[in-house]
N, C-alpha and C positions, 0 to 999 in steps of 0.2 A: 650130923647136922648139915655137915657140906653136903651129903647127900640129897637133902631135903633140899637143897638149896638149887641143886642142881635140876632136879625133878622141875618146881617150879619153873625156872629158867627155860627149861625144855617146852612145857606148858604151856607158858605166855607165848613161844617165839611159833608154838603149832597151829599153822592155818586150816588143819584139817576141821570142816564141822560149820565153818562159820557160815558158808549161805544158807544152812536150813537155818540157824541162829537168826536172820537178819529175814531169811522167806518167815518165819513165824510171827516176827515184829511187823514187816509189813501187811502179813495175812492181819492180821489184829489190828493193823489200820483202817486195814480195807473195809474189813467189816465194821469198823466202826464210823468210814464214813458212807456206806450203804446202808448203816443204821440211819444216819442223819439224813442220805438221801430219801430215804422212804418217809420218814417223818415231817418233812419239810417239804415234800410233794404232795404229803397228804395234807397237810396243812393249807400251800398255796390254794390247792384244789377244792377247798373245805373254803376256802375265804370266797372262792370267787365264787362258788356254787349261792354262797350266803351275799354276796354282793348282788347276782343275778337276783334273787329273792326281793332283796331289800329294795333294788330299782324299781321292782315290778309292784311293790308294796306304797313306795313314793307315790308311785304312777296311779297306783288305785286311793290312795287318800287324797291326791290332788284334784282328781276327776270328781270325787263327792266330797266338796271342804266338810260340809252339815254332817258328814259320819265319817270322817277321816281315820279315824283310829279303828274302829268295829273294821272298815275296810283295807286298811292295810294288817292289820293281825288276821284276816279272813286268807287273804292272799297270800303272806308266810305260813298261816298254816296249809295251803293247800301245796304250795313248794316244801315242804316236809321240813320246816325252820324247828329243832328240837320244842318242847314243851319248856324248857328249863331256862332257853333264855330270854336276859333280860331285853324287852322290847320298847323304846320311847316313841310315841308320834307328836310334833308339834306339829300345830299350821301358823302361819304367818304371811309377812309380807312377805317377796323377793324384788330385785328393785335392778333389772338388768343395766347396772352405770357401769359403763368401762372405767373409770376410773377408780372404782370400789374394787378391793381384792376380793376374787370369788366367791371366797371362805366368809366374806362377810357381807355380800350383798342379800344375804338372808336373815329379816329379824324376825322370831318368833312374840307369840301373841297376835290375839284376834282384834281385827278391828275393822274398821270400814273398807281398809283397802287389802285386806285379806286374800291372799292367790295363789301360795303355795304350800304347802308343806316338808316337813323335814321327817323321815323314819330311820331312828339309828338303832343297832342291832348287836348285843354285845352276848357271847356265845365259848363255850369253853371246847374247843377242838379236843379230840382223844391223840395222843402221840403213842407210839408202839415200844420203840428203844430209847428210844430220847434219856425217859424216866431212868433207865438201865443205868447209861452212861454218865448221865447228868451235863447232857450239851444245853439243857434249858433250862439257866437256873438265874438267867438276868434279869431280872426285873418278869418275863414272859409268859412264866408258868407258873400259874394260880395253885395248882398242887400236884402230885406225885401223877397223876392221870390225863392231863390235858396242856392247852396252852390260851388263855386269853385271845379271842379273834372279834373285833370290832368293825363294823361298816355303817357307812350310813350314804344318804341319799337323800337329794332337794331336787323334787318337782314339783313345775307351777301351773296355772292354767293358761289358757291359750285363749282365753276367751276373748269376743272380740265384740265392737258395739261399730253400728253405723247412725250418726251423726252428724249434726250441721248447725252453723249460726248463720244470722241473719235480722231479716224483720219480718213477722211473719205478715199476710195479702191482706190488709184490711183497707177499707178506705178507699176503694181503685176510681182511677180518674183515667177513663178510655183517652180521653185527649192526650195528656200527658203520657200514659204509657205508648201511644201510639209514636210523638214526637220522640220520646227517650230511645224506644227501639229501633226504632228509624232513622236517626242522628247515627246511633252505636252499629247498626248492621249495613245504614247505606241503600235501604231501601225504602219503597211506598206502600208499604202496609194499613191498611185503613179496617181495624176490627170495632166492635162496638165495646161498652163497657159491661153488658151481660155477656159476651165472647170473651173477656180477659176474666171475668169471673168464671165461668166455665173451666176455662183453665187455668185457676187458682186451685180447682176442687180436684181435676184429671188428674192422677197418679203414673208417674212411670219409674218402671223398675231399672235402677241401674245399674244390674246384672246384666239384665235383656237392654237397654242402652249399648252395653260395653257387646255385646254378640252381635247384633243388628250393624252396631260399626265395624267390628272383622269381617262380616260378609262383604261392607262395601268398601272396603278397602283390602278385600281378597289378602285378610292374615287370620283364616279360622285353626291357624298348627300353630299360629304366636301365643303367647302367653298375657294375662290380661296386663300385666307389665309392663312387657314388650311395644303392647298397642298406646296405650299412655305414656308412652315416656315419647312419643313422636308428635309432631307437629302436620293438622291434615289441614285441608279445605273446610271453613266455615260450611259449607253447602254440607259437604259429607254429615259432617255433624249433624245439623238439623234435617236433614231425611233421617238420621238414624233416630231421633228422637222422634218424629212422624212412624215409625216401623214401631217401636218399643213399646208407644201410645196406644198404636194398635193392638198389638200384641196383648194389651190389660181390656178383655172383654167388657169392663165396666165405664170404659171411657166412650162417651156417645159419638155419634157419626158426626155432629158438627164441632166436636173436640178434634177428630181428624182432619178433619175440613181445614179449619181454622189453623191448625199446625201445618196443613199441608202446604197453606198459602202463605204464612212465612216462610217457610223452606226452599218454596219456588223461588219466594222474590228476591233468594238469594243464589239460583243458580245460574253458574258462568260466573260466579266473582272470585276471581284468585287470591282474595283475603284466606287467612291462614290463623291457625289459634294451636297453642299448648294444651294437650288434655291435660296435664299432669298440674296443672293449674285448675283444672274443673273436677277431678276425681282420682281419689286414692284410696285403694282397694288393702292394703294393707297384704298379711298373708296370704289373704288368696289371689294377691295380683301374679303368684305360682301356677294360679290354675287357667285351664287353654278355655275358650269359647263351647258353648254345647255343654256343659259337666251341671249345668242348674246354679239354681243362688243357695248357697251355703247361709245364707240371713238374709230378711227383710231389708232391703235397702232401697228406698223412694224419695223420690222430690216430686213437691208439685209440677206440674207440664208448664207453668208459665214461670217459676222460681228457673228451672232449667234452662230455658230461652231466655231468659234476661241474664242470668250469668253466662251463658255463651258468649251473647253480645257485647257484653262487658270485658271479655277475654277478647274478643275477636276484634274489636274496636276501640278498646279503651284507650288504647296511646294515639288517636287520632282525637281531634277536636270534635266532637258533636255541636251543632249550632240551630236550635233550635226555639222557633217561635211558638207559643202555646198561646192562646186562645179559650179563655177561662169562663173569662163573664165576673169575674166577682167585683162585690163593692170597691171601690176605692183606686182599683186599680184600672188603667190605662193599657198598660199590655205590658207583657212579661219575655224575654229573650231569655233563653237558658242557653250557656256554654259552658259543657261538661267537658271532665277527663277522668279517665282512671288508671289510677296506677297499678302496678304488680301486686300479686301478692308475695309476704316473705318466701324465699326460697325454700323450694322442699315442702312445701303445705297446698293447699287445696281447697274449694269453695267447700266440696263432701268428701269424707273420710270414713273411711270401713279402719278400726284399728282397735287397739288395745289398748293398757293403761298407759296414759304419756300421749296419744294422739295427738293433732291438734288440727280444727277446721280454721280458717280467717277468713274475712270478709278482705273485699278491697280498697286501697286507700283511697279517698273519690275527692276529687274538688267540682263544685259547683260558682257558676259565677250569675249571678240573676242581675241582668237590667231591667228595673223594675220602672214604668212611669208610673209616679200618682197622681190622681185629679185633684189640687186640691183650691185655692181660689186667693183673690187679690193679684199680689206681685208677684205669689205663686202658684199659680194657676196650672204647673202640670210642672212636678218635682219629678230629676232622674235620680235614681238611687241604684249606683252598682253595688248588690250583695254576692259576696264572696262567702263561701264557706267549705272549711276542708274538714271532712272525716277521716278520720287514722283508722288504721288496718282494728278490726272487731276480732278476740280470736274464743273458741271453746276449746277447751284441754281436758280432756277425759281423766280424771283425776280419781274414781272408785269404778269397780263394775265387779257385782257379785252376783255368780250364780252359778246355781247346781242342777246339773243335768237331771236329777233324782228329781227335782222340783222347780222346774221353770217357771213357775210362777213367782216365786218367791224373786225372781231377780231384777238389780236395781241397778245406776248408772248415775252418777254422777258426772256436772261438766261444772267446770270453773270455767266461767263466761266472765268476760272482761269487755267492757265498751271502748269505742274507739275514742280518742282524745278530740276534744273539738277546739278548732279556730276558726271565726270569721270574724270578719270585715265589714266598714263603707270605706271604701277609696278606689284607690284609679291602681288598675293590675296591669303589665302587657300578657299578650295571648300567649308568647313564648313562655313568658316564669308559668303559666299555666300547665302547659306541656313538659316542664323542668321539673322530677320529681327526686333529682338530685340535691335540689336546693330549696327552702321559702321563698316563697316568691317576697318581693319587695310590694310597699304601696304607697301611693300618693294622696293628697286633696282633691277630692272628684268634686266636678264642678254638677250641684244639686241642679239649680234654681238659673238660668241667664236669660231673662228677661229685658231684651238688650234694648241698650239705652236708658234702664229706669234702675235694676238691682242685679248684681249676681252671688250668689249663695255657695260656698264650696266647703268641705268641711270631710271627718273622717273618725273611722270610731274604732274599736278594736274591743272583741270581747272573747272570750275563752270558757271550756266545760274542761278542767284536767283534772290530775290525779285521782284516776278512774281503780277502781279499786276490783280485783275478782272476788263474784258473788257465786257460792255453791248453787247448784240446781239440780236438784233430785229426780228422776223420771221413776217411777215403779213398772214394773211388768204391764201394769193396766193403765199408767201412760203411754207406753211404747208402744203397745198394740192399736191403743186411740189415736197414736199419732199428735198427742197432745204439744203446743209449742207454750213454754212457761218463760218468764223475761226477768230483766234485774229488777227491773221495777216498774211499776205502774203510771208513773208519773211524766207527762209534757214536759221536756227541757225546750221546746223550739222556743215558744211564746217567753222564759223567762230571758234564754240567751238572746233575743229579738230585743226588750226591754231591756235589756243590763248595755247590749247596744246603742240603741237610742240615745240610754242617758249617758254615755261617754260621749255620744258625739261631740265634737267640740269644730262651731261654725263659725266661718269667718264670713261677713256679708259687706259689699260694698256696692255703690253707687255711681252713678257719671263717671262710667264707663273706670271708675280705679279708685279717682282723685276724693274722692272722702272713705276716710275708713269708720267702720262702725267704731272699732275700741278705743279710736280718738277720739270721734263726737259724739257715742251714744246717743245717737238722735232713736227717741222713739218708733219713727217708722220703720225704722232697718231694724230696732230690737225685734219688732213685732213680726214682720218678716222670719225670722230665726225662731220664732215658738211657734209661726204657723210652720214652719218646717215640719217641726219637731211634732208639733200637735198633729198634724196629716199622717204621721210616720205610727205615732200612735193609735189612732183610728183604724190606720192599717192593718195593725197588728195581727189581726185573726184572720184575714183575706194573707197576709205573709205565711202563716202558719200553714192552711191550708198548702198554699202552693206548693211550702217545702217540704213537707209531711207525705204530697201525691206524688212526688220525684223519688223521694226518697224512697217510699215504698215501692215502686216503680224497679228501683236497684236495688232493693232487699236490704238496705240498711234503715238505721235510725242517727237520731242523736241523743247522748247520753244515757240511750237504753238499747242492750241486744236482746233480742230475741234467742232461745237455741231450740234444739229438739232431737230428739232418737228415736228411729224408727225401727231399729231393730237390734237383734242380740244372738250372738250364739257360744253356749258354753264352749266348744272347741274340746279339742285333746289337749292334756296332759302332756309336756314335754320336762323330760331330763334336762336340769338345769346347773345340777353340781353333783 
């Protein structure tokens, strides 16, 4: 037994033998983790092979939403994606908000603003040793043969729509647009009213716009970006809208003409204007001068020129006497202003879901005389009135490269807030678009030594609501302009004016007040006011209807329109 005891003793304490012992255990690790490495290579390699697939799958469902599915199972199958697995395509929205975590700025289901889709791809990898060893047994490996491998992919469309709001040319009064343009740009322009209709109809492309200005501002290696985000010479601008006019074979020689002789009569003037205020190009403000128009993108030739002028001029006063002729009135002064537009936005916009075009925020001040008889035989009436910035916000745009016809554009148009007036403004709160201007009792009626008439009225058009506006393919092509509605708000806001007015009328030079003596002649005095102002009404309407359109806006109605569409590429979005 001590023998035995001994042996072992000996045994334990013998170091001969042990590193093949310890080389054999490490050998068996080795190879068991160059079992995992191959398995786990094959796998990585296996996913991403199926990831490239799946992107490429995204990309071809997103490109045609109307066969989304046929097209991305078309495209795994031709990247060799097994027959076995399981393949999901939704389309939906994507809704690029920083603020939404990536993972969920994608909702699936169809609906009007439909523009991406989603291809997820679930696939069981072969594993070689794995199976042997049993390193994949958590949750990972579906059975003895593989391993569960999942991908997926959101791409949207890229599509883009060029759009505008406004008011669209109807109605043109040469007089008026002559004084309007000529206040705003500072010069003597004298066209007829068949020359401002001419070019209401002349088209230019603001593609060829945006090139014809890189050549004359020698930046044809910038980017259309680059050139917009700068501030040039008024003049520059309007030669390049003369180049661009021409450039549209469809536009006649005295449409050149006529543009050419605005453009002159603006050169040598070191007036200066923001393109980025007049056009934004969206996506392809990437692209250099020379490359073509990627989309139909047009404004009419006299829309064009009168938003320049409005950019190039609008913070200075315009002061401008018009010469009408109509009933009732005496003569009309207009002093205009315009203010900015919001930051960041544009009269036209080339863009994509979310865009948005606005009009400018404008104040108007009309010194109007009436003719009207007795004690007052020639009423002043200063009419104020301010338009709030107009905006379109491209809100749906569907379409498929497969079918371009089929494709449509929504804008949520919103009108601009209205305020006007009868009272006494100064010219500065005019020019102040920091703040309301304030207002006083404007003195109507001073027919000195017998009555004087003063008084003041205050009326409003708000809470202006966004109204959808649908354009179809065979809008967009016609160039069609559709509005919030059909209906004159000037003639009601002119009335709702009126009857606020609230006048105070007095006599021998102070010393009798009307609302102490009511004496009938001084009442009567204050309804002839009233009643003159009435009469007026549709000679007021007029007037401010030919200005307005003049500067492409309205009141309490916009105008919008899209002139063009392009499905665009497909980009990886998650």
């Amino acid at each position: 037994m001590l023998r035995w005891k001994q042996k072992l003793t000996v045994f334990a304490h013998d170091r001969r033998g042990a590193t093949l012992i310890f080389a054999g255990i490490a050998l068996a690790a080795l190879m068991g983790f160059m079992a995992l490495g191959v398995d786990l290579g094959s796998m990585f390699f296996e996913k991403r092979r199926q990831q490239t697939a799946n992107d490429l799958a995204a990309l071809a469902a997103a490109s045609d939403l109307t066969k989304a599915s046929a097209a991305a199972r078309a495209t795994l199958t031709r990247n060799q994606t097994p027959s076995t697995a399981n393949i999901v395509v939704e389309t939906g929205t994507y809704t690029p908000n920083p603020a939404v975590a990536p993972t969920a700025r994608f909702v699936a289901g169809t609906s009007s603003t439909t523009n991406a889709a989603r291809v997820t791809v679930k696939s069981v990898q072969p594993i070689y040793f794995g199976r042997v060893l049993s390193l994949f047994n958590q949750g990972t490996v579906s059975n003895s043969t593989g391993v569960n491998v999942q991908t997926s992919a959101v791409a949207a469309t890229n599509a883009q729509a060029a759009f505008s709001v406004g008011s669209r040319l109807l109605s043109l009064n040469g007089g008026v647009i002559n004084g309007v343009l000529n206040g705003l740009l500072g010069t003597n322009i004298s066209l007829t009213l068949m020359d401002y209709q001419a070019l209401a109809n002349a088209q230019v492309n603001l593609f060829t716009f945006a090139d014809k200005l890189a050549t004359r501002l020698n930046l044809t290696a910038a980017t259309y970006s680059d050139i917009l985000s700068g501030s040039v010479y008024t003049a520059d601008v309007l030669q390049a809208v003369v180049e661009a006019a021409r450039a549209n074979s469809s536009n006649s020689t005295s449409v050149i003409a006529n543009l050419s002789q605005i453009a002159n009569a603006k050169q040598g003037s070191t007036d200066r204007m923001s393109l980025s205020s007049l056009l934004s190009l969206g996506v392809y403000g990437g692209r250099v001068p020379g490359q073509g128009a990627p989309l139909t993108a047009v404004i009419s030739a006299l829309n064009l020129v009168s938003t320049v002028a409005q950019i190039s001029g609008g913070t200075n006063q315009a002061s401008i006497s018009l010469a009408l002729g109509l009933p009732g009135l005496a003569s009309v002064n207009l002093a205009l202003t315009i203010g900015e537009r919001p930051v960041g936005t544009s009269a036209v916009t080339v863009g994509g879901v979310g865009s948005t075009a606005y009009t400018a925020q404008t104040r108007l001040l009309l010194t109007i005389s009436l003719v009207g008889s007795g004690k007052a035989s020639l009423i002043n009436v200063p009419l104020y009135i301010e338009v709030a910035n107009a905006y379109a916000r491209l809100t749906a745009l569907s379409c498929s490269p497969s079918n371009r016809g089929s494709s449509s554009v929504t804008l949520g148009v919103k009108p601009g807030v209205i305020d006007a007036w009868i009272g006494d403004v100064s010219m500065s709160a005019m020019r102040n678009f920091t703040a309301p201007p304030t207002f006083g009792s404007a003195t109507l009626v001073n027919a000195i030594g017998v009555v004087k008439v003063t008084g003041s009225a205050h009326a409003s058009i708000g809470n202006m609501t966004e109204t959808p506006l649908t354009f179809s393919y065979a809008d967009i092509t016609a160039g069609t302009v559709k509005s919030t509605s059909t209906t004159s708000f000037i003639t009601p806001l002119l009335t709702s004016l009126i009857n606020s007015l609230n006048l105070q009328t007095s006599a021998l030079g102070g010393l009798l007040n009307l609302d102490l003596l009511g004496l009938g002649g001084l009442l009567g005095t204050e309804n002839l006011v009233k009643n003159t102002l009435i009469a007026a009404t549709s000679s007021l309407d007029t007037v401010i209807s030919s200005i307005l359109v003049a500067l492409g806006i309205n009141i309490g109605v916009a105008d919008a329109w899209v002139t063009g569409v392009s499905c665009g590429n497909a980009v990886l979005v998650n």
